[in-house]
DOSEDO-497903 format. One line per field, with one value per residue: x, y, z of N, C-alpha, C in turn. Coordinates in pm, whole numbers, plus 50000, padded with zeros to 5 digits. Layout:
BEGIN
n_X <- c(X,...)
n_Y <- c(Y,...)
n_Z <- c(Z,...)
ca_X <- c(X,...)
ca_Y <- c(Y,...)
ca_Z <- c(Z,...)
c_X <- c(X,...)
c_Y <- c(Y,...)
c_Z <- c(Z,...)
***
This chain:
BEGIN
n_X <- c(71520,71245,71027,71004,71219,71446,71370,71475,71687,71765,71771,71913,72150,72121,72146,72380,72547,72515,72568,72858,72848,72803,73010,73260,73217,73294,73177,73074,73283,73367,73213,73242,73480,73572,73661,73902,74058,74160,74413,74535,74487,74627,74966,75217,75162,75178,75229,75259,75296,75386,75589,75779,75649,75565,75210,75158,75131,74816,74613,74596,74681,74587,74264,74195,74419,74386,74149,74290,74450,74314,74137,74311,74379,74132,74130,74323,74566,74736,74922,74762,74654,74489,74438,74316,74096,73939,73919,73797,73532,73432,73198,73263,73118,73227,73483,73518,73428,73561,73822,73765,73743,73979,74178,74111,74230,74462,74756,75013,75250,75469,75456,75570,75841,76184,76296,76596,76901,76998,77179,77442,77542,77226,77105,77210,77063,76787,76765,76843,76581,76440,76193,76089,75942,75743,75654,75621,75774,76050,75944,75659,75479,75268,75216,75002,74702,74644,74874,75081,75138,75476,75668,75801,75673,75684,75978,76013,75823,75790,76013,75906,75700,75870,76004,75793,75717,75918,75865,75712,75507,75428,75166,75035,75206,75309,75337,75130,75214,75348,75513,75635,75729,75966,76090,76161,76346,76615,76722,76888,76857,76972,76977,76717,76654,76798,76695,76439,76471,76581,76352,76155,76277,76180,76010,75663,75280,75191,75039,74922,74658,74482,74288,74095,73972,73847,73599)
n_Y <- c(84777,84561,84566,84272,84131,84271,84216,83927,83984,84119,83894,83745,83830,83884,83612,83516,83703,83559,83318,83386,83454,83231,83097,83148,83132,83150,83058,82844,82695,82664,82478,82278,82203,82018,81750,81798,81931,81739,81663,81892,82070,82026,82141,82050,81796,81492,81292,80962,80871,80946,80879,80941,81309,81607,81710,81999,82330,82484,82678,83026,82958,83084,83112,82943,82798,82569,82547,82435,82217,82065,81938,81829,81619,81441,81437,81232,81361,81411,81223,81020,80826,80866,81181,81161,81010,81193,81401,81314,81283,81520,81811,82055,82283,82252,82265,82511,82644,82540,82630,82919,82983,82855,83021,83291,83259,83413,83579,83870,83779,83727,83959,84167,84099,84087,83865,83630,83597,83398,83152,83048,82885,82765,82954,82981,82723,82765,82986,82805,82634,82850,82937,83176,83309,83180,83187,83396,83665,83706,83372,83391,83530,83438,83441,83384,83297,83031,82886,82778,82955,82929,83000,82939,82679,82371,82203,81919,81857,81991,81895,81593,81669,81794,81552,81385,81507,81394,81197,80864,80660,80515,80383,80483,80693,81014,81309,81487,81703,81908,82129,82140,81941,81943,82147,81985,81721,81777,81791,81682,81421,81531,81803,81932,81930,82116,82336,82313,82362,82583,82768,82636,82843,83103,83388,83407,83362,83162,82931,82665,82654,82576,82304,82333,82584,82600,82482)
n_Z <- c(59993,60101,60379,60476,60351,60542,60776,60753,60693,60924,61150,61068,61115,61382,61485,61386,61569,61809,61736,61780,62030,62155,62083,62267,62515,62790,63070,63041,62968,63215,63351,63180,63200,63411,63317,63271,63471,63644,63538,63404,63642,63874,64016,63919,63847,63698,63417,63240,62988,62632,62852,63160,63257,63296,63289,63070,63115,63074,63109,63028,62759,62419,62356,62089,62027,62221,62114,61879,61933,62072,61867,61687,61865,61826,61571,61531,61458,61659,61894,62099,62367,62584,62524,62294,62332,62525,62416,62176,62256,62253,62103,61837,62013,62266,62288,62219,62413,62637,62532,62529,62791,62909,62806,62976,63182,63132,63209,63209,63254,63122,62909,63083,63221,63178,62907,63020,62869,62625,62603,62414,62233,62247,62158,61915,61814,61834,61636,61423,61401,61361,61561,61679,61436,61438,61720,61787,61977,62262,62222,62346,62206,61993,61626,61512,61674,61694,61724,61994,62295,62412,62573,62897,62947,63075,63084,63028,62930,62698,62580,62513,62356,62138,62071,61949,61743,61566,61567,61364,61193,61384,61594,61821,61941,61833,61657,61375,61183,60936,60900,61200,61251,61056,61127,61379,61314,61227,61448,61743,62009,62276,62156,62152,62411,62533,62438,62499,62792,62811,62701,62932,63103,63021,63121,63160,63037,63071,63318,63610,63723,63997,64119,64304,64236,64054,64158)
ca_X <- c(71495,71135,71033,71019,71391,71475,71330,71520,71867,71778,71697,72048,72247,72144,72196,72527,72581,72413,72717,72980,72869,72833,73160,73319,73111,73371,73119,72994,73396,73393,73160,73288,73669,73614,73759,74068,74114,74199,74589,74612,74426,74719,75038,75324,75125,75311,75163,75327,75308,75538,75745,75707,75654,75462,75120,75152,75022,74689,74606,74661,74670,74451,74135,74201,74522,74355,74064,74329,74522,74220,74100,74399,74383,74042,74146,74433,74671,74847,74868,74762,74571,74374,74341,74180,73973,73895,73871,73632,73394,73372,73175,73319,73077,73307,73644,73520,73419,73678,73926,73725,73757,74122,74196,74029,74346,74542,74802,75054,75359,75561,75494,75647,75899,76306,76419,76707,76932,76998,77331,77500,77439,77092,77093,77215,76992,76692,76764,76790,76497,76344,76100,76048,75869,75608,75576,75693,75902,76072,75824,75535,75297,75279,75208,74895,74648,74618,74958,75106,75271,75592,75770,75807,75629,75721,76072,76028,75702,75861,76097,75830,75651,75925,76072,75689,75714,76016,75867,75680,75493,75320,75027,75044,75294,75382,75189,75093,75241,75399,75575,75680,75803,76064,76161,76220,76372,76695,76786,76932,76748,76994,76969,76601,76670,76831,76601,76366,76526,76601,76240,76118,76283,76126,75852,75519,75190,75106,75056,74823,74501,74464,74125,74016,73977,73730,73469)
ca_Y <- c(84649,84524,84482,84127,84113,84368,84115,83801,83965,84136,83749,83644,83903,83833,83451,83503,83755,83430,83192,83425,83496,83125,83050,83209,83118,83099,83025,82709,82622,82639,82349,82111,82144,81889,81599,81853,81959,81579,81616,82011,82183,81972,82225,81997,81687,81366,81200,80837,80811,80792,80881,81046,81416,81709,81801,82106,82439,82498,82796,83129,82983,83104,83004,82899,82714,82512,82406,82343,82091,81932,81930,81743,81497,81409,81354,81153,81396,81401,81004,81023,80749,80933,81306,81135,80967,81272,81479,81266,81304,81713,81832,82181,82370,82222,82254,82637,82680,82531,82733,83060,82935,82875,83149,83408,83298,83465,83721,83974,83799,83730,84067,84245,84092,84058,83767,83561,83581,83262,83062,83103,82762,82730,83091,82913,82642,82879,83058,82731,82609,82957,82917,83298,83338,83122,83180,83567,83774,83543,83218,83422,83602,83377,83545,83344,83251,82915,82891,82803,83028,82780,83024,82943,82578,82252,82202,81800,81844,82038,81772,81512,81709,81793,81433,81338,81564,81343,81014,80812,80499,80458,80394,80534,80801,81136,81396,81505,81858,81889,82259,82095,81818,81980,82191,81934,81649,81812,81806,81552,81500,81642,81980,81938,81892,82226,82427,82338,82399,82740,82825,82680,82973,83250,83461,83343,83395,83035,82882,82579,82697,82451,82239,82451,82761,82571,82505)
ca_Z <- c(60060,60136,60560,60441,60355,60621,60884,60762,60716,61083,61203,61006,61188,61490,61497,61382,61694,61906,61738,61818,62187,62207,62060,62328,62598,62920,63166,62976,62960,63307,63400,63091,63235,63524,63277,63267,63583,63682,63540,63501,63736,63968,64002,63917,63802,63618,63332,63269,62876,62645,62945,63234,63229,63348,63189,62980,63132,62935,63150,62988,62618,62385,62326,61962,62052,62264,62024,61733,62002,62069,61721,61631,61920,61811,61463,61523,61418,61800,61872,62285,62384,62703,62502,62206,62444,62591,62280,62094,62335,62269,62009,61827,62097,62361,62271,62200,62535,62717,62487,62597,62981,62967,62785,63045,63310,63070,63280,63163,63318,63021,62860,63160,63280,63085,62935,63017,62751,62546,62607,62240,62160,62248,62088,61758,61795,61766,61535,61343,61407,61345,61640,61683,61339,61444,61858,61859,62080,62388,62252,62386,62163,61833,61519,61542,61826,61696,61781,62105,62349,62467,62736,63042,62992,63140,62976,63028,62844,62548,62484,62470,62220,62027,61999,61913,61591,61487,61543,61248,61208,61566,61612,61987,61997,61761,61591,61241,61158,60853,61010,61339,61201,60936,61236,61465,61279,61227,61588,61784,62118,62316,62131,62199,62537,62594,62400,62598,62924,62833,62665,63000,63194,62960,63130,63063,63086,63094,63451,63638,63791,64083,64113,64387,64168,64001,64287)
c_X <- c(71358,71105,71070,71169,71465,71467,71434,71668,71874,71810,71841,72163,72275,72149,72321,72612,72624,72523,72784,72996,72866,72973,73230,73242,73216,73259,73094,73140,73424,73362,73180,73430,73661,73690,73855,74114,74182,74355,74614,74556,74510,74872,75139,75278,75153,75230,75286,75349,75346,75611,75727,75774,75585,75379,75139,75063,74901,74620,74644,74743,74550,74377,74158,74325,74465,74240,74112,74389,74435,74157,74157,74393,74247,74052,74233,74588,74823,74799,74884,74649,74437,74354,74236,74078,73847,73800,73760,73511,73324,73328,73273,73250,73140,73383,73609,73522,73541,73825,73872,73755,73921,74191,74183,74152,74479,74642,74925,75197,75519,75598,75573,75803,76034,76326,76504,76773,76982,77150,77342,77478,77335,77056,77041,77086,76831,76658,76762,76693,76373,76241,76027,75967,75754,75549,75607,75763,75909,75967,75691,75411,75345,75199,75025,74819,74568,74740,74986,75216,75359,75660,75655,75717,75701,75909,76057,75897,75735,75928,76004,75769,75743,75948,75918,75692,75838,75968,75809,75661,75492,75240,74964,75103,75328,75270,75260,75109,75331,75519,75687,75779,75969,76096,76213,76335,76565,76836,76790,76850,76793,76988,76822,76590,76693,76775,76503,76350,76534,76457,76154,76153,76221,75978,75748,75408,75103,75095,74941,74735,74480,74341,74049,73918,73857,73577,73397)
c_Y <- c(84654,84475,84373,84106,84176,84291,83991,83827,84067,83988,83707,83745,83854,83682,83449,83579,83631,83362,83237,83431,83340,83048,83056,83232,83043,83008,82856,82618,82553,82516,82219,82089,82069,81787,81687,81868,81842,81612,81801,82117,82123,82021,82046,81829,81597,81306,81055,80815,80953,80774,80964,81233,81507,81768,81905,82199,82478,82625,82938,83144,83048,83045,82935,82800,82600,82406,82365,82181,81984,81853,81786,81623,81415,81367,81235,81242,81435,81238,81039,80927,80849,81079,81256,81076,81050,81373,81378,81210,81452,81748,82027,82259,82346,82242,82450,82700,82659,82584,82877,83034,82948,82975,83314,83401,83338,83595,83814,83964,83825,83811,84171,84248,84042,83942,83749,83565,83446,83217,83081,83015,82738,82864,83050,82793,82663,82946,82970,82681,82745,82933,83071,83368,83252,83182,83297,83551,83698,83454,83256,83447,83590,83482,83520,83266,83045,82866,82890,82864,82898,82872,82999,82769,82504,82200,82037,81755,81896,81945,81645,81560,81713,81605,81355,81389,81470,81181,81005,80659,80412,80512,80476,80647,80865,81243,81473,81612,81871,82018,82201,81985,81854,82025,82117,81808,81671,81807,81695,81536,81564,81802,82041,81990,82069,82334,82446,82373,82497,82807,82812,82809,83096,83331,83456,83385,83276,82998,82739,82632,82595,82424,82312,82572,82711,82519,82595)
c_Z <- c(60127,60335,60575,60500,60452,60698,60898,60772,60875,61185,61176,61120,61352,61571,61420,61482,61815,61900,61829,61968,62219,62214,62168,62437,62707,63012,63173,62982,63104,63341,63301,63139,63326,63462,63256,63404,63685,63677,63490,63535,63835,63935,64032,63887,63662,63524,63280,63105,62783,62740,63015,63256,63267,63268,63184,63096,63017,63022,63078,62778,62561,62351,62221,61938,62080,62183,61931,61821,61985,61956,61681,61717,61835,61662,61443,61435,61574,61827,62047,62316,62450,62591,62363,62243,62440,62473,62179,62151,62343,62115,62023,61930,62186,62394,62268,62367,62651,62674,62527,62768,63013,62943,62884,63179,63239,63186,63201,63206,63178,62931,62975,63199,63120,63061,62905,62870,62730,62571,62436,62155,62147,62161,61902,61728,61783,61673,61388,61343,61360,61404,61648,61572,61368,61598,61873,61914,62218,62346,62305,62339,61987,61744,61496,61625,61836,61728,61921,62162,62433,62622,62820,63083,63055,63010,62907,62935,62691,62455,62467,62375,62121,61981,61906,61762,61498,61468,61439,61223,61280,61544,61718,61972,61841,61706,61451,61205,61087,60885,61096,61291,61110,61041,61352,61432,61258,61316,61706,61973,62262,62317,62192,62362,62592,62558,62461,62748,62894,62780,62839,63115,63166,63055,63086,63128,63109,63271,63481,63738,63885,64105,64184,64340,64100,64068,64322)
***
């Protein structure tokens, strides 16, 4: 190989270093999360649509979770009025960053600590759904990090997602997951109901970062 060529695939290397450290550029997440920290950087904060419910912990997912969510809001494959709003105002350098940012309050609770064992029904109702082949061991540590960890979320938020995977043919309300959908459709929305009550008790590593933390 000629200096020449030596030079340009030195030059290529290190602007693909440059992406990667940008990709993953917390700091930069930090100062674009103000339009988040509005509904959850607020510990126990209510959102009103479809129905009221407690925003999702987004704390302590991973980074790559976080930019497929948004991804999808922004395409219209989650139907949310306000996150597609929100989301098609972030270019991919955005959504990266603020998935490296939230990612970084990642903690270690849900690998430590036992969980609860499953009521027999909700047991069964797991096991039909085969949730644990997609989100791992207790709902925590999915097989993949585009994947979200579910223990220990908002239970009242679970069941709004799930019933969202069953809806069809709103314009406003459900989302586009061909997966989610086959898995949830099955189940009546009581069953929903209690699945998610018992996933929220699981040990998690999710939590809400309060606005403060970000000052």
């Amino acid at each position: 190989m000629n200096k020449a060529l030596s030079l340009i695939y030195a030059l290529a290397l290190a602007a693909g270093f440059a992406t990667t450290a940008q990709a993953q550029d917390a700091k930069a997440g930090e100062k674009k999360a103000a339009m988040c920290i509005g509904c959850h950087g607020i510990p126990g904060y209510q959102a009103s649509f479809p129905e009221i419910h407690k925003v999702p912990m987004i704390s302590g997912q991973s980074g790559k979770y976080i930019v497929a969510a948004l991804a999808a809001y922004k395409k219209g494959e989650r139907k949310h009025p306000t996150m597609k709003g929100i989301a098609a105002s972030l270019t991919d350098q955005d959504m990266a960053d603020l998935g490296a940012f939230y990612e970084t309050h990642g903690g270690a609770t849900g690998n430590a600590a036992a969980a609860p064992a499953a009521p027999a029904t909700v047991a069964e109702l797991l096991k039909k759904g085969n949730c644990a082949s997609c989100h791992g061991e207790n709902l925590n540590k999915p097989i993949d990090p585009s994947y979200p960890k579910l223990a220990g979320q908002h239970a009242d938020y679970l069941f709004v997602a799930l019933k969202a995977y069953q809806t069809e043919n709103n314009a406003q309300v459900g989302r586009g997951n061909a997966i989610m959908a086959g898995m949830a459709k099955p189940f009546s929305h009581a069953e929903l109901k209690a699945m998610a009550s018992y996933i929220a008790s699981l040990p998690s590593d999710l939590k809400t970062v309060p606005e403060s933390r970000f000052r």
